[in-house]
C-alpha positions as CSV (number, residue, x, y, z in Angstrom):
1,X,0.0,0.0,0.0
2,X,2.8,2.4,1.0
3,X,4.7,1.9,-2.7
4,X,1.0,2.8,-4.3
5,X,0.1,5.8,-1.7
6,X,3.2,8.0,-1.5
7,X,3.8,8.0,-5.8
8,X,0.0,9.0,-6.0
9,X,0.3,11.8,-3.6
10,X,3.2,12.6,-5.4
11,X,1.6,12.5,-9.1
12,X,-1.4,14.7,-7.6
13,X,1.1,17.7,-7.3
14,X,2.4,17.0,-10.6
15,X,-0.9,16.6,-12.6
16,X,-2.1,20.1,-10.7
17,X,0.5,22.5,-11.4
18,X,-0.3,23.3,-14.8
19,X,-2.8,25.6,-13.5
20,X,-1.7,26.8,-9.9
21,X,-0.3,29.5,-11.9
22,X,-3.0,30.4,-14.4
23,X,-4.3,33.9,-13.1
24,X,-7.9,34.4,-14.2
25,X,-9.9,35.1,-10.6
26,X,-9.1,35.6,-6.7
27,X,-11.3,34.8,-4.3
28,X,-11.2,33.8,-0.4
29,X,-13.7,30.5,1.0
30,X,-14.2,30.5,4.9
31,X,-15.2,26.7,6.3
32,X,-16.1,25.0,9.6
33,X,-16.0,21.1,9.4
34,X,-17.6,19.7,12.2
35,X,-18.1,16.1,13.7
36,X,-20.3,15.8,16.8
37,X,-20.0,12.2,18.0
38,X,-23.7,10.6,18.5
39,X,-22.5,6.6,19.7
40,X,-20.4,4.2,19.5
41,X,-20.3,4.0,15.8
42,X,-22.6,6.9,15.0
43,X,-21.6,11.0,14.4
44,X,-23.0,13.4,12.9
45,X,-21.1,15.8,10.2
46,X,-21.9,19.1,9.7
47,X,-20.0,21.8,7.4
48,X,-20.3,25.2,6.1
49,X,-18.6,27.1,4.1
50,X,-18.5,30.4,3.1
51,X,-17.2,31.7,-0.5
52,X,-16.6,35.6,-2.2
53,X,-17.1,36.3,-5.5
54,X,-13.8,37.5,-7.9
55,X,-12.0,39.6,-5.6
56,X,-13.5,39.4,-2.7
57,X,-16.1,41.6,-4.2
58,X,-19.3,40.1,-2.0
59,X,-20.6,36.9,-1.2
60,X,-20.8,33.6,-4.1
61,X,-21.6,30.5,-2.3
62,X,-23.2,29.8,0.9
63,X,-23.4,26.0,1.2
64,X,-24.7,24.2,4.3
65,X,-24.1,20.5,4.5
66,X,-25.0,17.8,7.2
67,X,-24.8,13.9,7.4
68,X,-25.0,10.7,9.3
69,X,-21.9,8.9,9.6
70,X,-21.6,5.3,10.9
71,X,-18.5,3.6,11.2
72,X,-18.1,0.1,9.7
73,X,-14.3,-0.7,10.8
74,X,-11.9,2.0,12.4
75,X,-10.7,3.4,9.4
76,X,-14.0,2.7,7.2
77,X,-17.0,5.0,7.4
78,X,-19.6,5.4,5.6
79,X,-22.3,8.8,5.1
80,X,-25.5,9.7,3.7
81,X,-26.8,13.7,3.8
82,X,-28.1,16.4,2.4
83,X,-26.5,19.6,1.1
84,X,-28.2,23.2,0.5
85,X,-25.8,25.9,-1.8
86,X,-26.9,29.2,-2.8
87,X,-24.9,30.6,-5.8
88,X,-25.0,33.8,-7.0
89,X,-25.8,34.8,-10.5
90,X,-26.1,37.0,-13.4
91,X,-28.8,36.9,-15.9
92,X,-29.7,39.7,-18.3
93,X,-27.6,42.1,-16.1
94,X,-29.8,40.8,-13.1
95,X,-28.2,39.5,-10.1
96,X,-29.8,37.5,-7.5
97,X,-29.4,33.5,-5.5
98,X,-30.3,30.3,-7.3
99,X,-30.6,27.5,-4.7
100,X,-29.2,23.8,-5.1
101,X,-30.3,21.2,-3.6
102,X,-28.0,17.5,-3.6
103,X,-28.1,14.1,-2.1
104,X,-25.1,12.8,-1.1
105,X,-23.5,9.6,-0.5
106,X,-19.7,8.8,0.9
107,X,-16.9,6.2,1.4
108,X,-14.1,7.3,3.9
109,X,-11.2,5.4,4.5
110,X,-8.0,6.6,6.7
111,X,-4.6,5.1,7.3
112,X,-1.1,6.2,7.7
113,X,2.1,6.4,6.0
114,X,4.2,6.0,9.2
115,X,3.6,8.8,10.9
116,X,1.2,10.6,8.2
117,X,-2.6,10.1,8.5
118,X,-4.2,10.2,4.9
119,X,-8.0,10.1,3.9
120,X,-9.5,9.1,0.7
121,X,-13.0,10.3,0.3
122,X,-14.9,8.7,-2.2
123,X,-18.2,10.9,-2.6
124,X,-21.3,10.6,-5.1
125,X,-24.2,13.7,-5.2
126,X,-27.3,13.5,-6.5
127,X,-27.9,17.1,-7.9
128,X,-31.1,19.6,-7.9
129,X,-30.4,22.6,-10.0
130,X,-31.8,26.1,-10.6
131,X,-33.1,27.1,-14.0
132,X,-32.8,31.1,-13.7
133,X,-34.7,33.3,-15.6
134,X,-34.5,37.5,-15.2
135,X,-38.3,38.6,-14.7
136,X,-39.2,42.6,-14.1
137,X,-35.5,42.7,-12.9
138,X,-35.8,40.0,-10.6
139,X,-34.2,36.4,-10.5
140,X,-36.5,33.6,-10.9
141,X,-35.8,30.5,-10.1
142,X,-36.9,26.9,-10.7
143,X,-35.5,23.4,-9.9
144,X,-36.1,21.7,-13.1
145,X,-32.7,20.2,-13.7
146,X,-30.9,17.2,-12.5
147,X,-27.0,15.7,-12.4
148,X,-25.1,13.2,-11.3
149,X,-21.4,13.6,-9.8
150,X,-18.7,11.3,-8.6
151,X,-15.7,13.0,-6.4
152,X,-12.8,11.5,-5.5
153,X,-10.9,13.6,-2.2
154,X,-7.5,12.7,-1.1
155,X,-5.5,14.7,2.1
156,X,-2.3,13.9,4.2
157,X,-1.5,15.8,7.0
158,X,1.9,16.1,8.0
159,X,3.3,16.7,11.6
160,X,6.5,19.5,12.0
161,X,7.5,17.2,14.6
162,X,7.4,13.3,14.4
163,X,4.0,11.7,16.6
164,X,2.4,8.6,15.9
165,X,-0.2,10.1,17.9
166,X,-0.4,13.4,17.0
167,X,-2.3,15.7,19.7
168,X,-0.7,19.0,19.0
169,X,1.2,21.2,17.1
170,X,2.0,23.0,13.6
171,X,1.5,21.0,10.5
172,X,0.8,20.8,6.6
173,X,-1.5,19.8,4.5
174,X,-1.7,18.4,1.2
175,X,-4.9,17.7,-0.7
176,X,-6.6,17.1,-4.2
177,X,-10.2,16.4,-5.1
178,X,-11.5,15.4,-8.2
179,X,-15.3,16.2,-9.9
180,X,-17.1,13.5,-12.7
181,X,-20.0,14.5,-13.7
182,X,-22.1,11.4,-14.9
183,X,-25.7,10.9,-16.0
184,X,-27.3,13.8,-17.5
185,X,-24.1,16.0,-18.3
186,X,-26.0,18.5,-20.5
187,X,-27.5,20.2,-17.3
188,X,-24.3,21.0,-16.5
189,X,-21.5,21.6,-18.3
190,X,-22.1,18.9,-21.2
191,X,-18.5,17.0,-20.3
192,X,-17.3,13.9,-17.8
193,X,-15.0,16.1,-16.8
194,X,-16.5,19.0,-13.9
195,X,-13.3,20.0,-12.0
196,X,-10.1,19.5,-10.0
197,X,-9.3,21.0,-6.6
198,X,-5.7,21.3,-5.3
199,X,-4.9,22.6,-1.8
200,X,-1.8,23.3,0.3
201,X,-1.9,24.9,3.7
202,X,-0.4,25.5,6.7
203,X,-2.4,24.3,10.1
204,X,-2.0,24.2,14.1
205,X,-3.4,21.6,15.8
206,X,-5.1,23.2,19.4
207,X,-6.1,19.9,20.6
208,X,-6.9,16.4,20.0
209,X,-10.0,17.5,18.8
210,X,-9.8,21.0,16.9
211,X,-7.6,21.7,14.1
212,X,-7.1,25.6,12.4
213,X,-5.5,26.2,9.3
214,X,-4.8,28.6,6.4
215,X,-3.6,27.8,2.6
216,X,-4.1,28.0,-1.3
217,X,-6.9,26.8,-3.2
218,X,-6.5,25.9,-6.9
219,X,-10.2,25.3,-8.2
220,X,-9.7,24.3,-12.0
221,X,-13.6,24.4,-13.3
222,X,-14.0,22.9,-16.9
223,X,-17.1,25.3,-18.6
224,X,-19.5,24.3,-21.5
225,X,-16.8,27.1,-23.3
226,X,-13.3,26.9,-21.8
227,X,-12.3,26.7,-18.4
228,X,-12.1,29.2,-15.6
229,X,-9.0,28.8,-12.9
230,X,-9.9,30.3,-9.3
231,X,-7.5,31.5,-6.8
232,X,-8.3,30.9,-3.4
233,X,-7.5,31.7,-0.1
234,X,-9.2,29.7,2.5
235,X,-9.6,29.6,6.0
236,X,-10.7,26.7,7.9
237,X,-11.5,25.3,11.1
238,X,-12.0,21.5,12.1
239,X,-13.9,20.1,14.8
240,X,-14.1,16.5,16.0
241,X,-16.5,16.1,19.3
């Protein structure tokens, strides 16, 4: 497993850099990631995240996301939720929020690479889209369109100082997600291909349980004409109760 894990991780930083310098678009995400423990094998994840428009101009994205988790084997769990994401838009020179609503379905699996924990996050969504429509200078909005979409996450954190348990302290963190969009693709941008997230950042560990941290965000979106490449500084904070 070790001989697969640490050339992949590798490869992820090499198949992203073609675009970590492609300046089109800045823009800063704020997140909370929260796991609230409900039993022995039960939790409860909740998320939101909070994400500006090109330069920090006003608010893009609210999305608020929550879950069930059970856990099948310590380092297997799996997740079923529901996620709620209000985009802004522009239609006819008329701003407003267009709602999406998803069903969502996950595989986690941890381990570690001596003293590196890694997760792989295999996720699936079911997607309810906005048609948008400018009316008297309003947005109108219906949910009349539907997608499918398969994401594959991967993340390693990596202590400053060696711990097989690590409780506390400054680390880094190295990440890469990956979008498919199957099913009905011409609701959203007509390819399999949706887009790839890379992340680096920089992260202090307060306790066993809570986790800040800052770093880059290279969101590389593939569009029905082109691609877009966004900038972004995020800001996160991780609980585990």
């Amino acid at each position: 497993m070790k001989k697969i894990i640490v050339p992949f991780l590798f490869t992820i930083c090499i198949l992203a850099s073609p675009v970590l310098f492609a300046q089109s678009q800045f823009s800063g995400w704020l997140a909370s990631f929260n796991t609230i423990k409900l039993g022995a094998k039960t939790s409860i994840h909740a998320d939101i995240q909070l994400r500006s428009s090109d330069k920090i101009k006003h608010v893009q994205t609210l999305l608020l996301r929550t879950g069930l988790n059970v856990q099948l084997k310590k380092n297997i769990t799996v997740t079923a939720g529901y996620a709620y994401i209000s985009n802004r838009r522009i239609v006819s020179d008329v701003s407003g929020y267009a709602p999406e609503h998803r069903i969502w379905e996950q595989l986690l699996i941890t381990h570690k690479i001596k003293f590196i924990p890694v997760s792989h996050r295999f996720r699936i969504e079911q997607r309810f889209l906005s048609t948008s429509t400018s009316v008297n200078d309003e947005l109108e909005n219906d949910l009349t369109d539907y997608a499918n979409r398969f994401r594959y996450f991967i993340r390693g954190i990596i202590p400053f100082q060696k711990q097989q348990s690590f409780q506390k302290g400054m680390f880094a963190a190295l990440q890469n997600e990956v979008f498919i969009n199957f099913g009905n693709t011409d609701d959203v941008n007509g390819k399999f291909f949706d887009q790839n997230r890379f992340y680096v950042a920089i992260g202090y560990r307060i306790n066993p349980t809570s986790d800040i941290e800052a770093g880059y965000l290279n969101q590389y979106t593939s569009l029905k004409n082109g691609s877009n490449t966004n900038n972004v500084i995020q800001l996160a904070y991780y609980l585990k109760l």
